[in-house]
MARKOLVO-126113 format. One line per field, with one value per residue (C-alpha): x, y, z. Coordinates in nm, 2 decimals, m for minus. Layout:
<pts>
east: [X:...];
north: [Y:...];
up: [Z:...];
</pts>
This chain:
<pts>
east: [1.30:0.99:1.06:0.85:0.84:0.77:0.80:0.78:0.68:0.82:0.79:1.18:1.17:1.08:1.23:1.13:1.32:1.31:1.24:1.33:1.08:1.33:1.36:1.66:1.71:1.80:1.78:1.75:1.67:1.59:1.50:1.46:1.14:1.10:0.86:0.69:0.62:0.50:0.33:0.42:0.26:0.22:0.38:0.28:0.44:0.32:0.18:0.36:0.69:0.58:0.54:0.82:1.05:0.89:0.96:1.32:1.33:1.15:1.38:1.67:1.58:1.46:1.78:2.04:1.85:1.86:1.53:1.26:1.12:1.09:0.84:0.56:0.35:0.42:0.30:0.30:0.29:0.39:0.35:0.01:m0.29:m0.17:m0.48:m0.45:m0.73:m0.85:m1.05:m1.34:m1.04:m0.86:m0.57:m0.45:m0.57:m0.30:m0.06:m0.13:m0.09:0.05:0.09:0.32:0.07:m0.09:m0.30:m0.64:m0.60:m0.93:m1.12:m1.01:m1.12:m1.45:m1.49:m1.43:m1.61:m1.90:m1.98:m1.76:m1.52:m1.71:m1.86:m1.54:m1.40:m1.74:m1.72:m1.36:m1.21:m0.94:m0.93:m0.90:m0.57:m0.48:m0.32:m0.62:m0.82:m1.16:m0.98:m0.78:m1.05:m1.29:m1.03:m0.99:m1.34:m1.40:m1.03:m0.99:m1.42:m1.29:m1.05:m1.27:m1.55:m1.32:m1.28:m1.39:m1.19:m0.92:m0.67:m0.39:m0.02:0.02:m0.28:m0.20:0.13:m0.12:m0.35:m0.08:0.02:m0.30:m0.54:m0.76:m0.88:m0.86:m0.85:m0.78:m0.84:m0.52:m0.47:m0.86:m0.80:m0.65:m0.89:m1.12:m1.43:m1.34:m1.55:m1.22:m1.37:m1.63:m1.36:m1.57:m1.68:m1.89:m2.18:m2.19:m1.86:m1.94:m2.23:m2.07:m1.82:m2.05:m1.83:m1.96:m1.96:m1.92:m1.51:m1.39:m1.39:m1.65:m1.34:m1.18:m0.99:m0.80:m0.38:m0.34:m0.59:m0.55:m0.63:m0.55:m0.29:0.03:m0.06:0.11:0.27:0.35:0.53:0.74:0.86:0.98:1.17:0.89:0.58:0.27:m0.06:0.17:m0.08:m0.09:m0.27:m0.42:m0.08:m0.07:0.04:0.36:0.32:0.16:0.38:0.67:0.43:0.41:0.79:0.90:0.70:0.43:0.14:m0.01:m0.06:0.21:0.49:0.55:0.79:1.05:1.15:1.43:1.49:1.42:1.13:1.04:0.76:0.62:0.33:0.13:m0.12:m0.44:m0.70:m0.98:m0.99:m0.85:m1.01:m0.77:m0.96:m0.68:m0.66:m0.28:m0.25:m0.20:m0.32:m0.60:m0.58:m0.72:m0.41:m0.22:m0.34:m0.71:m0.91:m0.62:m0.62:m0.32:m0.22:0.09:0.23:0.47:0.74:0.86:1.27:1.38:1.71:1.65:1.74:2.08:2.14:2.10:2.37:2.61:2.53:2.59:2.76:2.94:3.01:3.37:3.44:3.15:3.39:3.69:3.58:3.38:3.76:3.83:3.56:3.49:3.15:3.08:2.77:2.99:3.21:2.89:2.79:3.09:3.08:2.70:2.86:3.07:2.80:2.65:2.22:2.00:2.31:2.34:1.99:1.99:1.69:1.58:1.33:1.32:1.04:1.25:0.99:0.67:0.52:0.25:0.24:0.16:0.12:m0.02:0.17:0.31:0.44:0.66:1.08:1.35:1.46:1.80:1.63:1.90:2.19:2.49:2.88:2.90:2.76:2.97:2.95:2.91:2.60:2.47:2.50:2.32:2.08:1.95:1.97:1.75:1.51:1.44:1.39:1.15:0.96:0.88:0.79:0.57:0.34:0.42:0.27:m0.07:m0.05:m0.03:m0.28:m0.52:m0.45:m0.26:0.06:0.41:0.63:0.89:0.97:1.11:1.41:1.49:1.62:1.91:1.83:1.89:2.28:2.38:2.46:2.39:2.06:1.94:2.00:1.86:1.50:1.51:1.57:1.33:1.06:1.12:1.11:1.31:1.44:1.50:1.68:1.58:1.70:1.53:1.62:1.39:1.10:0.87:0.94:0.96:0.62:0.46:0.65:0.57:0.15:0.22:0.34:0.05:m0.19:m0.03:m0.08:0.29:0.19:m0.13:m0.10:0.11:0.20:0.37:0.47:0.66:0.81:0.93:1.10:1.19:1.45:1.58:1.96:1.98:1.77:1.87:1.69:1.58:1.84:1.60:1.86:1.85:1.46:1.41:1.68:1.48:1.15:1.24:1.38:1.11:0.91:1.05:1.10:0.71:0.62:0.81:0.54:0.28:0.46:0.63:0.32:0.18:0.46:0.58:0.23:0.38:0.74:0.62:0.39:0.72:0.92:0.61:0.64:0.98:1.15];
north: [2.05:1.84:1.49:1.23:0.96:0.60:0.32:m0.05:m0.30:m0.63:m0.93:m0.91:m0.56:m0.23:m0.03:0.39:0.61:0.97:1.01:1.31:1.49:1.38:1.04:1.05:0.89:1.17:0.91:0.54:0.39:m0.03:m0.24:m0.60:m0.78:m1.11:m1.41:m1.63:m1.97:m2.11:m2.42:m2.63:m2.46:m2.10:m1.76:m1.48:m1.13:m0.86:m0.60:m0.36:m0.49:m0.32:0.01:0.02:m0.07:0.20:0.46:0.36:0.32:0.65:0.82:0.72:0.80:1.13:1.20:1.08:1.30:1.64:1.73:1.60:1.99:1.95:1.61:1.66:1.30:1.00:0.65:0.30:m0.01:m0.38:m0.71:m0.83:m1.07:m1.05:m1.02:m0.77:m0.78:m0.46:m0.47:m0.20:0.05:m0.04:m0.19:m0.55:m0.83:m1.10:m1.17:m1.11:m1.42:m1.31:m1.43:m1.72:m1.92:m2.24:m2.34:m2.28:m2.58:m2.69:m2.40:m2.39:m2.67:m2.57:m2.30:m2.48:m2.77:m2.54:m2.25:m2.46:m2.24:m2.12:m1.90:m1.79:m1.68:m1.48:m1.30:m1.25:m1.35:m1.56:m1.95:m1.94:m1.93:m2.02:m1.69:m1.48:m1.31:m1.52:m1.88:m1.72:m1.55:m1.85:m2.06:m1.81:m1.83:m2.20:m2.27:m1.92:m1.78:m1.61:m1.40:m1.40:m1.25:m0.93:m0.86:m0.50:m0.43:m0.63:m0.47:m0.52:m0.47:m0.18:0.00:m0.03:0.11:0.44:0.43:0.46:0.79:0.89:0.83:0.71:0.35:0.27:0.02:0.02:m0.18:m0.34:m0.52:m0.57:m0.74:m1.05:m1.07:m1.30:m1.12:m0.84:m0.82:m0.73:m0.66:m0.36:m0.26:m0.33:m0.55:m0.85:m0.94:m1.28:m1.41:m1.25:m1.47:m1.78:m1.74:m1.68:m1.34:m1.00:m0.76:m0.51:m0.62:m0.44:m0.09:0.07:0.32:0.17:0.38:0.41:0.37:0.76:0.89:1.05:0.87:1.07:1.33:1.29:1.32:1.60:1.39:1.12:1.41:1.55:1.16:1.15:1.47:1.51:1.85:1.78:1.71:1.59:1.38:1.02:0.83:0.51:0.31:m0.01:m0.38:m0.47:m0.62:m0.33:m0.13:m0.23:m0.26:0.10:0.17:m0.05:0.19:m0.04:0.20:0.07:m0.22:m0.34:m0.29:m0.60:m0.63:m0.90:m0.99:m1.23:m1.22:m1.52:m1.58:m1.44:m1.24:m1.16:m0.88:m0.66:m0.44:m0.50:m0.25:m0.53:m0.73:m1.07:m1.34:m1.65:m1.91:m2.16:m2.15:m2.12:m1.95:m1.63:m1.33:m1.10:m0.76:m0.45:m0.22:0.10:0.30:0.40:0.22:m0.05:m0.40:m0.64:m1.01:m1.14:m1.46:m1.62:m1.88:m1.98:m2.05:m1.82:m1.65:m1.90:m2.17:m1.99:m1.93:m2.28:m2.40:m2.12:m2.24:m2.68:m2.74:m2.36:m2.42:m2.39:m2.16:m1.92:m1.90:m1.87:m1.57:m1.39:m1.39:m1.22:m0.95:m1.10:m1.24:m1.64:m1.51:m1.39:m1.68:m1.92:m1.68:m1.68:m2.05:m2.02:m1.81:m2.11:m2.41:m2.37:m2.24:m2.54:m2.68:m2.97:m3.13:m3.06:m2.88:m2.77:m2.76:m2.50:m2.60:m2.64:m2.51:m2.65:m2.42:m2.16:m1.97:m2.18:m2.50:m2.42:m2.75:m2.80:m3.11:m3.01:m3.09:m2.93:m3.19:m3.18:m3.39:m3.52:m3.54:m3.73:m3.75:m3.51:m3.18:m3.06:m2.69:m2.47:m2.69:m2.71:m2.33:m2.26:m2.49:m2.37:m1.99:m2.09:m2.31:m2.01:m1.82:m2.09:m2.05:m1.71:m1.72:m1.96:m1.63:m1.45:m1.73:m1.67:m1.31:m1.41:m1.64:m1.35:m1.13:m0.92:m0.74:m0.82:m0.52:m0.50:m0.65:m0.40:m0.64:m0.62:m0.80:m1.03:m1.10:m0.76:m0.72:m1.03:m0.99:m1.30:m1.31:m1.00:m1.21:m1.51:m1.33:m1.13:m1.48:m1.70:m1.44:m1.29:m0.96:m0.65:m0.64:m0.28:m0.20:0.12:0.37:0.24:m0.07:0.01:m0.04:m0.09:0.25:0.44:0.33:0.39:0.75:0.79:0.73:1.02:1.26:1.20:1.28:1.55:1.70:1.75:1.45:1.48:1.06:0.76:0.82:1.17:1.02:0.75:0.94:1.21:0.94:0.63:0.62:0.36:0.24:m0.02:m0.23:m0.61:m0.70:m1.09:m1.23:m1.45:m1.78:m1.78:m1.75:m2.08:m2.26:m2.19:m2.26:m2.57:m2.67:m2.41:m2.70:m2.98:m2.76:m2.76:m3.07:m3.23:m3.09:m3.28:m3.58:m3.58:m3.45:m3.74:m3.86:m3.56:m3.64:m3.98:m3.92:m3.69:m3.95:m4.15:m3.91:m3.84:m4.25:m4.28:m3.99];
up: [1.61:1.78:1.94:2.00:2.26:2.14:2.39:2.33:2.62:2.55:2.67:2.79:2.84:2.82:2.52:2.48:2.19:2.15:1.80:1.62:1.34:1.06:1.22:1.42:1.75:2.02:2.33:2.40:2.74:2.85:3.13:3.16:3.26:3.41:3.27:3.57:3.47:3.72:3.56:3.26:2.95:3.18:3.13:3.33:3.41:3.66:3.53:3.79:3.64:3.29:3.48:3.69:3.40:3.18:3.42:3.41:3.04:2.95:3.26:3.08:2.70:2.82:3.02:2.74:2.50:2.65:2.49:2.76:2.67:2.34:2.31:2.19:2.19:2.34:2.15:2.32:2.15:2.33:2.32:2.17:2.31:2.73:2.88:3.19:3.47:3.70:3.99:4.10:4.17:3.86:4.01:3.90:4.01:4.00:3.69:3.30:3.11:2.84:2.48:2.53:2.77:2.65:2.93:2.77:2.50:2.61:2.54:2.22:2.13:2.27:2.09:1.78:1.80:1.97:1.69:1.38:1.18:0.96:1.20:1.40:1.04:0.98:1.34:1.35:1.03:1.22:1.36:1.79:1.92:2.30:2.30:2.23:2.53:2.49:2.59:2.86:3.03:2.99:3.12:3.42:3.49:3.45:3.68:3.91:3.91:4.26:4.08:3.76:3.97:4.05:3.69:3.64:3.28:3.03:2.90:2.72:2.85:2.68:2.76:3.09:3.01:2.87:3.15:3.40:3.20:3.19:3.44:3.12:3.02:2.62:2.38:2.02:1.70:1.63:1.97:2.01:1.69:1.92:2.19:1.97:2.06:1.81:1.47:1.29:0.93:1.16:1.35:1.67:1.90:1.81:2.06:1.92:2.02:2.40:2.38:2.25:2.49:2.77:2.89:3.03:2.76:3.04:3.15:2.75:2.73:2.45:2.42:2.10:1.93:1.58:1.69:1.60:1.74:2.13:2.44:2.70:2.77:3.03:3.44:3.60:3.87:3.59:3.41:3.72:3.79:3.44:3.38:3.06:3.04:3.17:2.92:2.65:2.41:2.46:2.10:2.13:2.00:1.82:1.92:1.80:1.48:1.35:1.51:1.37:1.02:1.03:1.15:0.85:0.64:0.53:0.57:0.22:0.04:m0.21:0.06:0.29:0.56:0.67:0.98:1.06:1.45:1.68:1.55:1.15:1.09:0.76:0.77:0.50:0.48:0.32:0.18:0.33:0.59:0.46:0.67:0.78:0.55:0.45:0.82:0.85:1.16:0.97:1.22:0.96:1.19:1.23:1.10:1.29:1.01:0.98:0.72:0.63:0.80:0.84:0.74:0.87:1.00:1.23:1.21:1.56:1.49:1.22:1.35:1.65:1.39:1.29:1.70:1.77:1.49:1.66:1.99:1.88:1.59:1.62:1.97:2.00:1.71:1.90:2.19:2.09:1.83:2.14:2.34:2.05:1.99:1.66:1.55:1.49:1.25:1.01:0.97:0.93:0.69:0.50:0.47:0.35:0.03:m0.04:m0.12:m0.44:m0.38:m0.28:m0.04:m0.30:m0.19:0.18:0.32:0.65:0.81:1.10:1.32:1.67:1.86:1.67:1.40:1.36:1.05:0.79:1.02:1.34:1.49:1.87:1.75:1.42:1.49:1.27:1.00:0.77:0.49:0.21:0.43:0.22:0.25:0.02:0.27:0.52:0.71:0.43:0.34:0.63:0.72:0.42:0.41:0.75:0.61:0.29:0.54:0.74:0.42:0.27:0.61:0.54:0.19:0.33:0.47:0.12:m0.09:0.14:0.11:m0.29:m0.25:m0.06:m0.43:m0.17:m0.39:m0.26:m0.49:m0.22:0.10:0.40:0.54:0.94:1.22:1.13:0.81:0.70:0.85:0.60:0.22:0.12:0.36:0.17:m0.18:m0.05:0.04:m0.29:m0.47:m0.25:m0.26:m0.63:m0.51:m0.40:m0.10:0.11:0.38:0.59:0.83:1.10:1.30:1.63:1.39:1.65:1.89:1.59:1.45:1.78:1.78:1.45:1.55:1.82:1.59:1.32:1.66:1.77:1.42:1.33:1.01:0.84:0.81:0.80:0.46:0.54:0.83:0.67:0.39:0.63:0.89:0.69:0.40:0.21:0.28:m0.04:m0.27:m0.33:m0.70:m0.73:m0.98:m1.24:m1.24:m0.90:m0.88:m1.11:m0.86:m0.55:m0.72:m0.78:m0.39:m0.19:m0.40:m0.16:0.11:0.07:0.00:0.34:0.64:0.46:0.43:0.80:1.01:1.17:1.21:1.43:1.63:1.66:1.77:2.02:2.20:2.24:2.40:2.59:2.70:2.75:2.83];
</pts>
């Protein structure tokens, strides 16, 4: 049997999975990374930290699998938008600031009120984010031009992962899709936003590559360090979204995936490029698989949400079932089953942490609207479970909206180890819901982009029907789907109605506390 190496650099860690032909998992390995925030609104990590926990991540899956002879391509996929900066030499030069900084509000806001949004849409078919490379690196060059002025190439963190396997410098189109100086419907690089942003064409590389295709092949000294055979191919990976896109299965329109961990994802592949025009904060990509682009968006506090009623109102219970080995979920779950669907009027809101997909909002607060004698905890639990839910059909209603098809829906994370969360997507979304084989969707999908470039899958469609199998199928049931029609209808309805007052509230506690 061939393996295949896919590792995924996080932004807590570094994950790598040998991947078997027929999908199995052969050998797992992890390390932690550590975030530096230095300043309110920063978050940095050193790229050296990525490297150093790779090597003990791949060491380990290698070692636990017994087959380091036997892998045949290695894939890398990571956290998306960190912009990583080389010197002459092509060594680091400082920190990456990575997704999760804010810092270059301003420059957003420049950019917008500079070329208007009609013309960022055209160029890159999405609105500016302070996570994208363009406002960071202006931002660098505007607050830090000493370091700016050592800038020999950006990269993202994990094509610095590749180039440390390789000795070779790459880029491809999914993560390039988040720079905001990509052309995204061209698949290349758009002078105009270089231009408008007054950066150096020259700091990208002009080596942008589809995910599959091969970027370089393993270093002989790289190889020895890690128990693995030299020139073993290296493709051009993916960023994670589109990563775990692929390792979900959702190489082709039609086929959506779910994704309920801390925050919820919902992402889709598109047969065109679908530019962001109701300008929702939904990310219109450059997909893993050649010829196929990517919408998707983000809620910030999906499984967060469900965490933070475990960790308050759960509290006790959450100890008391951890001295016994048992799990607090389930028991917040089972009271969930018990309240009738719509939690008798209550509705959540889940926006702890602000919002981004379909209100990009810094200033949006969870809300229990409805609240009467009458709810108690089975209410409650619910009513958080169907908020998150509501949140996420939130991004299917735009893929709808884009004449994007949404047949089935690819559950993972947490919201696809729970019955009733299964039911409750299949009922809120009106459509089926599928769990797979895989649960380390994004390794896999970056394992599964090796193997298509080493030639062992003609394409991501073999690839996916050779890998990923279906574990069960949750059907919408139609009584249900009128129900939460009718309450997704509030559940809508309250972000208009509450948003400048969020604004407001927020420049309170900015006064007085």
């Amino acid at each position: 049997m061939k393996y295949f190496l896919g590792i995924d650099s996080g932004t807590s860690g570094v994950k790598a999975i040998v991947v078997g032909e027929d999908g199995s998992s052969a050998g797992v390995g992890y390390e932690e990374i550590d975030l530096i925030t230095e300043k309110p609104m920063w978050a940095e990590q050193n790229p050296s930290d990525w490297w150093r926990a790779c090597k003990k991540a791949i060491k380990q899956a290698v070692n636990s699998s017994g087959v380091g002879d036997r892998i045949f391509g290695i894939g890398v996929t990571g956290q998306m938008l960190g912009s990583t900066l080389l010197d002459k030499d092509l060594e680091p030069i400082g920190n990456c600031i990575t997704w999760l900084d804010q810092r270059a509000v301003e420059e957003v806001s420049w950019i917008i009120d500079t070329a208007g949004m009609d013309f960022l849409l055209d160029k890159t078919s999405n609105i500016p984010l302070t996570g994208y490379w363009a406002p960071k690196l202006m931002w660098i060059k505007k607050n830090q031009p000493e370091l700016f002025d050592q800038i020999a190439q950006v990269i993202f963190p994990k094509d610095f992962i590749k180039f440390k396997l390789t000795g070779e410098i790459s880029l491809e189109v999914t993560d390039s899709s988040g720079s905001y100086l990509f052309d995204v419907a061209n698949r290349r690089w758009s002078d105009e936003m270089f231009e408008l942003c007054e950066l150096p064409r020259e700091i990208v590389s002009e080596n942008v590559i589809e995910s599959q295709e091969i970027a370089g092949y393993l270093k002989k000294d790289v190889a020895e360090e890690l128990g693995l055979n030299a020139n073993i191919p290296v493709v051009g990976g993916a960023g994670d979204q589109p990563a775990c896109g692929l390792g979900s299965g959702v190489y082709k329109e039609g086929i959506v995936s779910a994704t309920i961990g801390t925050s919820g994802v919902v992402y889709a592949a598109a047969n065109k490029p679908i530019p962001d025009v109701k300008r929702a904060a939904a990310l219109s990509f450059c997909h893993s698989v050649p010829g196929t682009w990517c919408l998707f968006g983000c809620t910030l506090a999906a499984g967060g949400s469900f965490k933070w009623l475990r960790d308050t109102v759960f509290a006790k219970e959450r100890d008391l079932m951890n001295e016994r080995g048992e799990d607090v979920y389930r028991l917040m779950t089972d009271l969930a089953s018990q309240a009738q669907i719509g939690s008798e009027g209550l509705v959540f809101l889940p926006y702890l942490n602000g919002e981004r997909t379909p209100y990009p909002d810094p200033y949006a607060k969870g809300v229990f609207f409805g609240l009467s004698y009458r709810h108690g905890l089975n209410e409650i639990s619910r009513s958080v479970m169907e908020g998150v839910t509501f949140s996420l059909r939130d991004t299917i209603e735009l893929l709808r909206d884009a004449d994007v098809s949404v047949n089935e829906v690819r559950a993972s994370g947490g919201g696809a180890k729970s019955k009733l969360w299964l039911q409750m997507q299949a009922d809120i979304y009106d459509a089926s819901i599928v769990t797979t084989n895989v649960s380390e969707t994004g390794c896999v999908g970056a394992a599964m982009l090796s193997a298509i470039g080493a030639g062992h899958f003609k394409d991501a469609e073999e690839a996916c029907n050779q890998i990923i199998k279906p574990i069960s199928v949750t059907e919408p049931q139609s009584k249900n789907v009128e129900m939460y029609e009718d309450f997704y209808q509030t559940y809508r309805s309250l972000y208009g109605t509450l948003k400048d007052t969020f604004a407001k509230q927020a420049k309170l506690v900015e006064k007085w506390m």
